[in-house]
C-alpha positions, 0 to 999 in steps of 0.5 A, a space after each residue: 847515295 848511289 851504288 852502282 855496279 858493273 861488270 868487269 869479267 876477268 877472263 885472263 883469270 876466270 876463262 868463263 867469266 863474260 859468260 858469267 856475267 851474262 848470266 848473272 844479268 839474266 837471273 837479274 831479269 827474274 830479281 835474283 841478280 845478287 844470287 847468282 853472284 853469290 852463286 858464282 863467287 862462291 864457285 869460280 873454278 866452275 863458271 863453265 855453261 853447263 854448271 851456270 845452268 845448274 845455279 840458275 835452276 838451284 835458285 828456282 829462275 824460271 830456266 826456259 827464260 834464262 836459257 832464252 836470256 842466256 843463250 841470246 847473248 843480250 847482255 853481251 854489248 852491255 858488259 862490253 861496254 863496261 869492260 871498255 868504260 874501265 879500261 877508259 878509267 884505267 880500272 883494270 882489276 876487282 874490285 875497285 869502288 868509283 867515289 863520286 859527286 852528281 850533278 847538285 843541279 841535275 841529280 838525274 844526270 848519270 855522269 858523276 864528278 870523281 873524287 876518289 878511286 878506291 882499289 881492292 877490297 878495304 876495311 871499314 874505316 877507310 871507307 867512311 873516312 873517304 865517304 864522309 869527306 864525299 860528303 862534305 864535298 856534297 854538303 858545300 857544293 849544295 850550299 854554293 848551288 843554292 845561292 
């Protein structure tokens, strides 16, 4: 099993949000990724520039390299693209979760057959039930890949 995530700022809403995601890869370069998000969830009314350097020096990041980071704009075409990559699946808010298959034959392969979208935060149970019939799929799909 995989857990992917990926960056859709919601900048209708959360006017600073692509900066936002900038700056949580760049914590991310120094092993604090899911910090800063927690950072920056917890803070949504205060995502502007001067308040994201103020998370990245609370979280002890190394500030001259995420200021560097930051300000080079290189995770820019990155969440482009993942901005682009969700509309393609007509994903257009958070969150949403991508259950899926990889390739039994080629487990390096980054494409995945989709078998559910789940959207908005769910309970528990909704997702194990939609996990162990992923499973399942997997489980028979193995078998047919082995013969």
């Amino acid at each position: 099993m995989r857990y992917v995530f990926r960056d859709l700022p919601l900048e209708a809403i959360h006017p600073h949000a692509f900066k936002a995601a900038e700056a949580a890869n760049c914590a991310g370069e120094q092993g604090k990724f899911w910090e800063m998000y927690e950072h920056l969830f917890r803070n949504q009314r205060a995502l502007a520039p001067p308040s994201l350097a103020q998370y990245a020096q609370a979280l002890s990041l190394d500030t001259a390299k995420f200021t560097a980071c930051f300000d080079s704009g290189k995770y820019a075409p990155e969440i482009r693209k993942d901005i682009d990559d969700a509309g393609a699946a007509n994903i257009e808010g958070t969150p949403n979760f991508i259950i899926g298959l990889a390739n039994p034959k080629n487990p390096r392969d980054p494409r995945i057959k989709v078998l559910r979208i789940v959207t908005g935060a769910q309970p528990y149970p909704v997702f194990k039930a939609i996990l162990d019939a992923a499973l399942a799929v997997a489980a028979a799909q193995n078998r047919d890949a082995q013969k």
